[in-house]
C-alpha positions as MATLAB code, in Angstrom:
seq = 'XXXXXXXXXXXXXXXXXXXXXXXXXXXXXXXXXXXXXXXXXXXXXXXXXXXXXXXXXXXXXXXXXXXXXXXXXXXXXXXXXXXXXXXXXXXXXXXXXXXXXXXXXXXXXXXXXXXXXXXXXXXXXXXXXXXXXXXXXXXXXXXXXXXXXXXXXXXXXXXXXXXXXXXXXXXXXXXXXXXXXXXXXXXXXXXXXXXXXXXXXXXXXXXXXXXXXXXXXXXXXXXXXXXXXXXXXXXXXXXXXXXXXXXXXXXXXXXXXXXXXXXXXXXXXXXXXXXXXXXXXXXXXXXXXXXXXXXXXXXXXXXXXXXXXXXXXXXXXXXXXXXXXXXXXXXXXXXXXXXXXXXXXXXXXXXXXXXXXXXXXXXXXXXXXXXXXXXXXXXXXXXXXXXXXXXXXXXXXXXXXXXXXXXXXXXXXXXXXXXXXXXXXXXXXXXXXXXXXXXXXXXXXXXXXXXXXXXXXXXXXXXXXXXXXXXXXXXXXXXXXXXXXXXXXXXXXXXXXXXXXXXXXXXXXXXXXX';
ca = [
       0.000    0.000    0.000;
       2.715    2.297    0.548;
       6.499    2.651   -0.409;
       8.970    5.866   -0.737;
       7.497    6.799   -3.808;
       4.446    8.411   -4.039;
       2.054    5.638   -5.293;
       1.165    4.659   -2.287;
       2.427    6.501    0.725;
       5.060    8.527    0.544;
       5.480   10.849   -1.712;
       6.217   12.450    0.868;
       7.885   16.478    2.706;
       7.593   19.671    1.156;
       7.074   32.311   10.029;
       6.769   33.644   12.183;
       5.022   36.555   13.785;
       1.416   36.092   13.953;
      -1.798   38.161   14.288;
      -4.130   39.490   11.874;
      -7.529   37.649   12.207;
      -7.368   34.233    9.457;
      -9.497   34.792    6.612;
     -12.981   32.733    6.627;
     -12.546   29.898    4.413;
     -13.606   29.765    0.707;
     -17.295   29.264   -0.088;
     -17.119   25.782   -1.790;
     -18.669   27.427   -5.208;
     -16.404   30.680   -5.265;
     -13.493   30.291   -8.487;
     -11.547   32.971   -5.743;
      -9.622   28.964   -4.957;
      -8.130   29.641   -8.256;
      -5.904   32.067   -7.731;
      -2.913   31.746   -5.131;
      -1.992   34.215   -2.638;
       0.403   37.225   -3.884;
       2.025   37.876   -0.765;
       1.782   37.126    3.065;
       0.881   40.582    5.337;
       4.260   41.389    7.813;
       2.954   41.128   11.490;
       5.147   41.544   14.671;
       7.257   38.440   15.286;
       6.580   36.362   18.414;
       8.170   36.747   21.580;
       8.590   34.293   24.368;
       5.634   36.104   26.196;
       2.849   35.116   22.978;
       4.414   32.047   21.989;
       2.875   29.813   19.291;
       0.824   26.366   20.335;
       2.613   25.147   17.462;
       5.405   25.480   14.565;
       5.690   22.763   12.141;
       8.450   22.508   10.058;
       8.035   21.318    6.308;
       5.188   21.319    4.236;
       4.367   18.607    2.282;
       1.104   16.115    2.726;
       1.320   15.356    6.102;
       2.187   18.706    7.517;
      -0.324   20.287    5.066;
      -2.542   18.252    6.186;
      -1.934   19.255    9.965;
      -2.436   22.775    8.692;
      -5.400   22.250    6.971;
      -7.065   20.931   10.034;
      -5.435   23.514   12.237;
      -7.039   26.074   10.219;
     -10.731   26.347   11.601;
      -9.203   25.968   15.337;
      -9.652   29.606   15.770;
      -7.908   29.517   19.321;
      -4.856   27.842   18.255;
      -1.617   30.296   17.122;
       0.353   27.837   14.388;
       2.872   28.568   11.887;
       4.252   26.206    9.557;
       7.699   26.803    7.310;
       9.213   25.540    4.140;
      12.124   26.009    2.564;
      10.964   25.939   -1.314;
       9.400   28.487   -2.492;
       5.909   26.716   -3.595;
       3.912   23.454   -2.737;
       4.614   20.699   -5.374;
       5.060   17.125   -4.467;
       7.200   14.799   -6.377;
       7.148   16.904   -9.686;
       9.185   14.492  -11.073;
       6.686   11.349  -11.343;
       3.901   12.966  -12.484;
       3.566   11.087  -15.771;
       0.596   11.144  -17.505;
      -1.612    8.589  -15.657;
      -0.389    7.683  -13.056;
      -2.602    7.204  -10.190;
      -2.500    7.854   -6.505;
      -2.298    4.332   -4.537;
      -5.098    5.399   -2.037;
      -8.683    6.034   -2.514;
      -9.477    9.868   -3.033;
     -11.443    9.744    0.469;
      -7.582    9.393    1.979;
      -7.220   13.284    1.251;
      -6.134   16.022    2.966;
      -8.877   15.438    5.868;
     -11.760   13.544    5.045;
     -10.973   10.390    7.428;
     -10.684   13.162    9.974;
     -12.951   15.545    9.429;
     -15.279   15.061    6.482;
     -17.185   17.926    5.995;
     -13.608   20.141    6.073;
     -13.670   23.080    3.475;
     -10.411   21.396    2.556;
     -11.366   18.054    1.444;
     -10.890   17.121   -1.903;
     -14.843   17.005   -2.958;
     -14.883   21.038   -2.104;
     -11.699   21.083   -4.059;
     -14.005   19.944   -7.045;
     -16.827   21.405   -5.896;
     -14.424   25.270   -6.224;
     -13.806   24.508   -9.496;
     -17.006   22.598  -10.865;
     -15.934   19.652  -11.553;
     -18.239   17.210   -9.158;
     -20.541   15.947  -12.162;
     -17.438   15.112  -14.218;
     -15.501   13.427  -11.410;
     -18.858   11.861  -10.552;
     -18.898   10.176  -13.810;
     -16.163    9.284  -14.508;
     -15.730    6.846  -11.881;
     -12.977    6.905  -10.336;
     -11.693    5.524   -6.967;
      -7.539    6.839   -7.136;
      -6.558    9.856   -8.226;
      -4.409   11.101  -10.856;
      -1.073   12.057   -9.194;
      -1.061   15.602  -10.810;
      -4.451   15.920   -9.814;
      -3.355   15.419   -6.427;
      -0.908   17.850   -6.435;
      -3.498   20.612   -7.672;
      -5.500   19.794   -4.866;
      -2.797   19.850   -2.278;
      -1.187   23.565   -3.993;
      -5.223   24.644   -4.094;
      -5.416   24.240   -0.424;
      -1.846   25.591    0.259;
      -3.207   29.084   -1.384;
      -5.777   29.652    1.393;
      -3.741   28.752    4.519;
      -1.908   31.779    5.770;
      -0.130   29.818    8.359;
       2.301   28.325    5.681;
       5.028   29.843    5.101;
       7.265   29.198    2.252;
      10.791   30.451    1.210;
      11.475   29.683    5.174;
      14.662   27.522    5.810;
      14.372   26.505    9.488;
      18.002   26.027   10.538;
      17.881   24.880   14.209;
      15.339   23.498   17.271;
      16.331   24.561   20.859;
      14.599   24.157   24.375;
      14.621   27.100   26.084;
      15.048   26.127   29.930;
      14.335   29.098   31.256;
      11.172   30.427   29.185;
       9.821   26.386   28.966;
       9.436   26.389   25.276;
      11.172   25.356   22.059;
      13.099   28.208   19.889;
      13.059   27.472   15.690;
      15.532   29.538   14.299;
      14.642   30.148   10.475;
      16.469   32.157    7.565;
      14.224   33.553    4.828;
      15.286   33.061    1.457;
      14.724   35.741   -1.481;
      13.082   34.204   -4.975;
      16.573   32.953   -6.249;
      16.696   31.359   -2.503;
      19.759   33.270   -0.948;
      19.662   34.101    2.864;
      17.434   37.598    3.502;
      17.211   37.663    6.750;
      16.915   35.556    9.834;
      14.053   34.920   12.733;
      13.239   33.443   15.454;
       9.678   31.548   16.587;
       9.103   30.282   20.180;
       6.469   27.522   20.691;
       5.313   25.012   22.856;
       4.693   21.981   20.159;
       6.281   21.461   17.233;
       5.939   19.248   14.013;
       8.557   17.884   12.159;
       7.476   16.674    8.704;
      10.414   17.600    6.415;
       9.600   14.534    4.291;
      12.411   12.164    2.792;
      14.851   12.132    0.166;
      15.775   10.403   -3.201;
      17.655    7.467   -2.219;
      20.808    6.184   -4.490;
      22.585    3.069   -3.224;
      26.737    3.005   -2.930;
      27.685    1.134   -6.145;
      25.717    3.504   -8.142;
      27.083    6.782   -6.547;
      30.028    7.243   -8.509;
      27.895    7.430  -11.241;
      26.431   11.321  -10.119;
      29.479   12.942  -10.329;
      31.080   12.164  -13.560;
      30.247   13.937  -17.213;
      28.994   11.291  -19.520;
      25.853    9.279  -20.041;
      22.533   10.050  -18.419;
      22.212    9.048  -14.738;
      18.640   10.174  -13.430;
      17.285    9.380  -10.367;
      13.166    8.874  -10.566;
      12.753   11.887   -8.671;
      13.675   13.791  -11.302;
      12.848   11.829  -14.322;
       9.921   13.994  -16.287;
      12.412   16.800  -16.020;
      15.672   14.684  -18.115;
      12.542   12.143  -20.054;
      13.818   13.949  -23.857;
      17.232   13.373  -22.446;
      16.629    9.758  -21.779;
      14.731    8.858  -24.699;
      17.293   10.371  -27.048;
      19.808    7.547  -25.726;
      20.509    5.050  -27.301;
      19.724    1.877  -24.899;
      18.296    2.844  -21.214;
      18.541    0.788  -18.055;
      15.736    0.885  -14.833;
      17.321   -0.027  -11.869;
      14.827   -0.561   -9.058;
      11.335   -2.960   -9.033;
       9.348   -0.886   -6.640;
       6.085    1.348   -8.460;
       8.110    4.316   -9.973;
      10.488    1.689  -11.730;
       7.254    0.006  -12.792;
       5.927    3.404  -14.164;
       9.172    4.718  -15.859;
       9.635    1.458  -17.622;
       6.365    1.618  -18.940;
       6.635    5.296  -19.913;
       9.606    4.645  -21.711;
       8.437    1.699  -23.406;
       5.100    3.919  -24.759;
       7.751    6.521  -26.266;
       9.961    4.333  -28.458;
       9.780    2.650  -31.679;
       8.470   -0.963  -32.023;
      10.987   -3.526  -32.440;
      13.617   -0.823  -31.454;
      13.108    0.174  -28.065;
      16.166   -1.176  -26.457;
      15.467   -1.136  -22.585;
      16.247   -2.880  -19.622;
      14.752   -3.178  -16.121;
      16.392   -5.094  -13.536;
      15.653   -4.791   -9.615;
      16.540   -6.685   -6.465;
      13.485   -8.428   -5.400;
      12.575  -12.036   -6.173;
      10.180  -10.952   -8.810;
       8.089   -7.935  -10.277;
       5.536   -8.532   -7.427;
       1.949   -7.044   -7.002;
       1.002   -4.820   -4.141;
      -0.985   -6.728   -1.414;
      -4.265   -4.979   -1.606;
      -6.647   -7.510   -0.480;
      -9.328   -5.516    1.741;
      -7.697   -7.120    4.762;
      -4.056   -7.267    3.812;
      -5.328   -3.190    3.725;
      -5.954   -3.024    7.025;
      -2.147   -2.916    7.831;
      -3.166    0.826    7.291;
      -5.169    1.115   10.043;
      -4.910    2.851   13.518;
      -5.792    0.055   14.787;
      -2.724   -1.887   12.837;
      -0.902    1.206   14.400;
      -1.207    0.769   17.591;
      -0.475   -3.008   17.683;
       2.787   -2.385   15.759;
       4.111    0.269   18.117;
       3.123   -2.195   21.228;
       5.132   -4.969   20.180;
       8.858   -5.603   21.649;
      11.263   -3.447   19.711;
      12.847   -6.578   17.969;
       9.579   -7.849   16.642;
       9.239   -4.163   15.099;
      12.584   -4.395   13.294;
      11.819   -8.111   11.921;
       8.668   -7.007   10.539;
       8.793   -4.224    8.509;
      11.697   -5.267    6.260;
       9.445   -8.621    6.159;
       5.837   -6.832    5.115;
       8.065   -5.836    1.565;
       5.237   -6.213   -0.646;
       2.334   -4.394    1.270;
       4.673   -1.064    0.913;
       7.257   -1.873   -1.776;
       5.969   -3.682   -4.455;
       3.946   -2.817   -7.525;
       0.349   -1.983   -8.521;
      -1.754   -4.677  -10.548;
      -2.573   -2.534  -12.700;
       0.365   -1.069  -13.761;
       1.956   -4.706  -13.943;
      -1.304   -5.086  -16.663;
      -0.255   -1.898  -18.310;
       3.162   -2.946  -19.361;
       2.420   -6.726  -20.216;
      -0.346   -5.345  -22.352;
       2.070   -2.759  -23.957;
       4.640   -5.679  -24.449;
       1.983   -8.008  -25.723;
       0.577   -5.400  -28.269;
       4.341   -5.454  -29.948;
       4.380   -9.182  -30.624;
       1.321   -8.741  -32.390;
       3.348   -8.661  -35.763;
       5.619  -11.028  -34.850;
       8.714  -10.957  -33.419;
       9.786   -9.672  -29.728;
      10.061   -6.310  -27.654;
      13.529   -5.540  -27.824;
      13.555   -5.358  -23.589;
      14.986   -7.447  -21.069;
      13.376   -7.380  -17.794;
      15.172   -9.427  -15.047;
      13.960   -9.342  -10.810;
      16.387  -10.627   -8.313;
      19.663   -8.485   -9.176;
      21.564   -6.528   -7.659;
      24.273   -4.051   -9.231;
      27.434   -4.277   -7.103;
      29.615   -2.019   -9.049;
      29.177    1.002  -11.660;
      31.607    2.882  -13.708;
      32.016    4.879  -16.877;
      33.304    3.750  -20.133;
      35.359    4.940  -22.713;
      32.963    6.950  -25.070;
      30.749    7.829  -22.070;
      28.834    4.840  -21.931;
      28.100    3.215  -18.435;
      28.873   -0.205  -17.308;
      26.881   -2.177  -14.246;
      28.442   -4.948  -13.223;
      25.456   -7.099  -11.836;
      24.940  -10.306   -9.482;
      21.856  -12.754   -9.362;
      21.128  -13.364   -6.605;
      19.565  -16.786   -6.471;
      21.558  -17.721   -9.099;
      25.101  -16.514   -8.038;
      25.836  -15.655  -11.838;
      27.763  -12.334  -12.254;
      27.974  -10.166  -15.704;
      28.455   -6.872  -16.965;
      25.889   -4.749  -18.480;
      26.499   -1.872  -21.273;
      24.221    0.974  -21.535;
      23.749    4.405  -22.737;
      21.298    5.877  -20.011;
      20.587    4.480  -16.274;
      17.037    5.799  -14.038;
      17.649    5.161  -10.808;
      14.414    4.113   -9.254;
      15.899    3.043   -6.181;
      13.479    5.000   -4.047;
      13.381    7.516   -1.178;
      14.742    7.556    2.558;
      13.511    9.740    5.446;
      15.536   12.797    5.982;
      17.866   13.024    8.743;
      16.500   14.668   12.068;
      20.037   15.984   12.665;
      21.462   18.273   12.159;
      18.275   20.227   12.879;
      17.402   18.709   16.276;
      20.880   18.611   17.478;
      20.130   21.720   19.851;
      17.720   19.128   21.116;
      20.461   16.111   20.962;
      20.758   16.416   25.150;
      17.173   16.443   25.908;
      16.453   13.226   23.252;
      15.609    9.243   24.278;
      16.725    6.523   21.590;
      16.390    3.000   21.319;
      18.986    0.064   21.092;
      20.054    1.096   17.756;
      20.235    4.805   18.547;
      16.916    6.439   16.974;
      14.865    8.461   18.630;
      12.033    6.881   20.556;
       8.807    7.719   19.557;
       5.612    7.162   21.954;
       2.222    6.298   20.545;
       1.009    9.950   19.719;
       3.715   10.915   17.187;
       5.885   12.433   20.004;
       9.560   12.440   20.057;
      10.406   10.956   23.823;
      12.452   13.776   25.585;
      13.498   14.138   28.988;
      10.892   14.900   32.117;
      12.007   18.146   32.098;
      10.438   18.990   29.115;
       7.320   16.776   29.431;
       6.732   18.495   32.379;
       6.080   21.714   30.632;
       3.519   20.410   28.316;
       5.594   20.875   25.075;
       6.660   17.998   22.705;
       8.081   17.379   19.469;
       5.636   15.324   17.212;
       7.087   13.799   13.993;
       5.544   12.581   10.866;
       6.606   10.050    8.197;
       9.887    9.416   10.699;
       8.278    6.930   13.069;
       8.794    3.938   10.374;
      10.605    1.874   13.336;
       8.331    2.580   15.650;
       4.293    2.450   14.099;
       5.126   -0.012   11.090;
       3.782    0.116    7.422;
       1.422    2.761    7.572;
       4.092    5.551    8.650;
       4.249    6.612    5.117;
       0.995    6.328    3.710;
      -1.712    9.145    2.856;
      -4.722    7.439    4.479;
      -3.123    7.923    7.714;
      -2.732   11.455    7.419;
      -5.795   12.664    8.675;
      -5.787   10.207   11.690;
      -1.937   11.091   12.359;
      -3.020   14.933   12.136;
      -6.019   14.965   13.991;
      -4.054   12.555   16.743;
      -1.608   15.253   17.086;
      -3.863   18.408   17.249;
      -5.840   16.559   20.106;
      -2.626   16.164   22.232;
      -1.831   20.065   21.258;
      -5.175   21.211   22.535;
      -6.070   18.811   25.446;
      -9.217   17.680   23.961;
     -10.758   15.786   21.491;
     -10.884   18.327   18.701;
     -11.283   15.759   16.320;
     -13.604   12.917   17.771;
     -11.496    9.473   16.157;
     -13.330    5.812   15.908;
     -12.388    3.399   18.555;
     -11.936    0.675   16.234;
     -11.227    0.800   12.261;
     -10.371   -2.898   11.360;
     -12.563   -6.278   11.613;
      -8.624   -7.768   11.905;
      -7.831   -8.180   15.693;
      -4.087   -8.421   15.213;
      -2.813   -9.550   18.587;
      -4.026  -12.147   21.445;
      -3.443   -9.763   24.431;
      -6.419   -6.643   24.409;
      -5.244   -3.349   23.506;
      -6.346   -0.711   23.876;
      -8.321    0.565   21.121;
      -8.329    4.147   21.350;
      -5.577    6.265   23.496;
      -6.700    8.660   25.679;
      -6.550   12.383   24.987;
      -3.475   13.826   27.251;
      -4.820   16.970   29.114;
      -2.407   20.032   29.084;
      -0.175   20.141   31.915;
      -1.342   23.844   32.787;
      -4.716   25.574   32.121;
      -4.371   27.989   29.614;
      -6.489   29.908   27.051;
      -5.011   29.168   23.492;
      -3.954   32.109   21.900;
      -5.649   33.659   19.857;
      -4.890   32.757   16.060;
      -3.573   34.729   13.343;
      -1.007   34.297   10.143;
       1.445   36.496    8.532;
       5.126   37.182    9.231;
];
C-alpha cells in the first residue's frame, strides 16, 4: 500500500510573527480557490511572552494536512515553514496517468474531518468539476491531480510559510518552550534575513529524500551518459529517450511506471530497454481488503506495542504491502509488451527481478557499465548501456542536524533512533514533558508504528491525533476501532486517551502572517 514513492504513501515532505484575524474559508462554489496568494501581510514576530501552540516545520502532505485541520481551530496560534518556495510534491513522477495508490477519500482530511472546506470534494466542488468526477468513476486519483489539490489548499492557509529555511530546534530552559531559528530566502533562494519563533509543540514533517545506493554513486558525479534518479525523471525524459539503450534499476512502483513510460515513447521492435531490480520478482502490491488493514490505527497501535525486535523483523518482512507494484500497472506494461508481438517478433527489452548491481563505472565513449549479481543464481555479468534511471526510491531525511540543539534532551532506542511514543511524540526528557511541550514527527516513526508511517490514508488520523494532544481535547472525535482484523491475542487498547495540558491555559488567539 505504501512505499517511498508516491504511489502509495510517501510521496512524501515539502514564520513567524502572527496576528491578523485568518481569513474565513472559501465558499465551496467561489473560483476565488483559483488564484494563489500574492504575498503574506508582515505582522510583529513572536516573543517568548505570545508564543505559538505550534510550529511545524516542512510542508508537504502530512504537515499540510496538519495545517489544513489547524485552520478552523480559531484559538490555536500555528505557523508552519518551508524552505521551497511553492507546494509541489514529487514533480518528477507525475507522468501522464499515473494514479495515486489510495482512494481519493484518503485526502487532505476527510478520514478526519469530512465535511472540512479542505477536502478534496470542495476542491471539485471550487472549481465545478463534481458531475465530471462523478462520472467518470474513479476511486484513485491522478497524481497531478493530487498535487493541484494539495497547492489549491496551500493558497488559502496563511499559516504556511514558504521560502522559510528553518536552521535549528532549541529548548529554552528558562522560558519552557522550544526556539526554531529560520532564515528567509529571497526568490533565487539566498539568505534575507533571519528569525526566530518560540512555541510550545512542534511538528517535524520535512519529508524524505531520493535514495541512491553506494555502487551507483560514482555514477552522479562524472560527465557522460545520463544518470537520473526517478525523482527527477519527467524533467531529463527527452534526455533519456534520445539515448541510445536505457537501463531501470529498481522494481518498486516508480520503476514500474518509468519502464512503462519509456516503453510507450519508443519505436516498435527498437526500443532497447532494460529493467532489472533486487526483489525475487516484479511482485503485485498486497491490496486484499484485509491485507489493507495494515493501514489502520488500529494496525498502528499493535505495531508500536510490540517488543522493539519484533518491530525491526517485521517491517523489512511486510516488503510487498509497501514496496511492491500496482496490478494494474503490472497489466499496463504486459499489455504494452503483448501489443508489440502482435506482428511477430519480440520487444527488444529485457526485464530481469532478483539483481543486484554491485559495481558502476564509466566507459570509454561515455557509456556506463553495471556490473550485476543474481542473486539466487550466483551468476555475475556486466551490463552496457547508454542511459541508467535510478528508481531506487526515497529515505527519510535526517533529524540531525536540525534537532541537534535538542540532541541532550532526546531518548533513543537500542540502535540509537529516537524513541517515539504512541502519539507521534519524540520521547524527551521529564524536564520537558513536564512543561507540556513535545516534538511530534511525521513520516519518521517507520521503526516505531510499522507500514502505515508513510501512507496518505493515515494522514488525517496522524493529524487529527496530534492536534488533540496540542489542545487537550478531542478536537477531532477518532473511531475506537477501524479494522474487523484483531491483530494480537493480548487486548489493547483501542483508542488512546486524549493527554490533558499540563497547565490551564487559554489558546492564543490565532492569526497568520510574518
Amino acid at each position: 500500500m505504501n512505499h517511498p514513492d508516491p504511489g502509495r504513501p510517501d510521496p512524501g515532505h515539502p514564520d513567524p510573527g502572527h496576528p491578523h484575524p485568518a481569513p474565513a474559508p472559501p465558499r465551496p462554489a467561489r473560483r476565488r480557490a483559483d488564484h494563489p496568494r500574492t504575498h503574506t501581510p508582515r505582522t510583529p514576530a513572536r516573543t517568548p511572552a505570545t508564543p505559538r501552540d505550534l510550529v511545524g516545520i516542512g510542508v508537504g502532505p502530512f504537515n499540510l494536512s496538519l495545517a489544513a485541520l489547524a485552520h478552523p481551530l480559531t484559538g490555536l496560534a500555528t505557523a508552519f515553514y518551508e524552505q521551497r518556495p511553492r507546494f509541489h510534491w514529487h514533480p518528477g513522477l507525475l507522468i501522464d496517468g499515473a494514479r495515486v495508490q489510495v482512494p481519493f477519500l484518503a485526502d487532505l482530511v476527510s478520514l478526519a474531518d469530512p465535511t472540512s472546506n479542505w477536502s478534496f470534494l470542495n476542491y471539485l466542488r471550487a472549481h465545478d468539476r463534481l458531475y465530471p468526477f462523478y462520472f467518470a468513476e474513479r476511486l484513485h486519483l491522478q497524481r497531478a491531480e493530487y498535487d493541484a489539490y494539495c497547492r489549491w489548499v496551500c493558497d488559502h492557509l496563511p499559516a504556511l510559510h514558504f521560502g522559510h529555511q528553518v536552521d535549528a530546534v532549541h529548548w529554552h530552559p528558562e522560558h519552557r518552550l522550544f526556539e526554531v531559528d529560520f532564515t528567509r530566502l529571497d526568490a533565487d533562494g539566498r539568505a534575507a534575513s533571519t528569525g526566530r519563533a518560540h512555541t510550545r509543540h512542534v511538528v517535524l514533517g520535512i519529508g524524505t529524500e531520493p535514495h541512491v545506493p553506494a555502487p551507483l554513486r560514482p555514477l552522479l558525479h562524472t560527465p557522460g551518459a545520463p544518470v537520473v534518479h526517478a525523482a527527477d525523471y519527467l524533467g531529463h525524459r527527452d534526455t533519456l529517450l534520445a539515448a541510445g539503450h536505457i537501463t531501470v534499476v529498481g522494481s518498486g512502483q516508480s520503476g514500474a511506471e518509468i519502464f512503462l513510460d519509456l516503453l510507450r515513447h519508443r519505436p516498435a521492435g527498437r526500443e532497447r530497454l532494460t529493467w532489472i531490480g533486487r526483489t525475487e520478482a516484479f511482485a503485485p502490491m498486497e491490496y486484499s481488503k484485509l491485507g489493507l488493514e495494515h493501514f489502520t490505527p488500529d494496525y498502528t497501535r499493535y505495531f508500536h506495542a510490540l517488543p522493539e525486535p519484533v518491530r525491526d523483523r517485521l517491517v523489512p518482512a511486510q516488503w510487498q504491502l509497501h514496496k511492491a507494484i500496482d496490478a494494474d500497472t503490472l497489466a499496463a506494461i504486459h499489455d504494452e509488451l503483448y501489443r508489440r508481438t502482435l506482428h511477430g517478433g519480440w520487444p527488444d527489452t529485457v526485464l530481469t527481478p532478483g539483481v543486484r548491481v554491485r559495481a558502476a563505472d564509466r566507459r570509454p565513449g561515455h557509456a556506463i557499465e553495471l556490473h550485476l549479481e543474481h542473486t539466487q543464481q550466483g551468476a555475475s555479468t556486466r551490463l552496457t548501456t547508454d542511459a541508467v534511471v535510478l528508481a531506487t526510491g526515497h529515505r527519510r531525511r535526517p533529524l540531525t542536524p536540525l534537532l541537534d540543539g535538542l540532541t541532550p534532551h532526546l531518548r533513543h532506542d537500542g540502535r540509537g533512533r529516537p524513541r517515539v511514543d504512541e502519539r507521534h511524540r519524540l520521547v524527551m526528557d521529564p524536564a520537558v514533558a513536564a512543561a507540556g511541550c513535545h516534538v511530534h514527527v511525521q513520516n519518521a516513526e517507520l521503526h516505531t508504528h510499522g507500514v502505515g508511517t508513510p501512507d496518505l490514508g493515515l494522514a488525517a488520523w496522524r493529524s487529527a491525533t496530534i492536534l488533540n494532544t496540542v489542545t487537550g481535547k478531542d478536537t477531532y472525535p477518532l473511531p475506537a476501532r477501524t479494522a474487523f482484523t484483531t491483530f494480537g491475542l493480548r487486548e489493547q487498547q483501542q483508542r488512546p486517551r486524549t493527554p490533558h495540558p499540563h497547565r490551564a491555559r487559554a489558546l492564543t488567539p490565532s492569526a497568520d502572517g510574518i
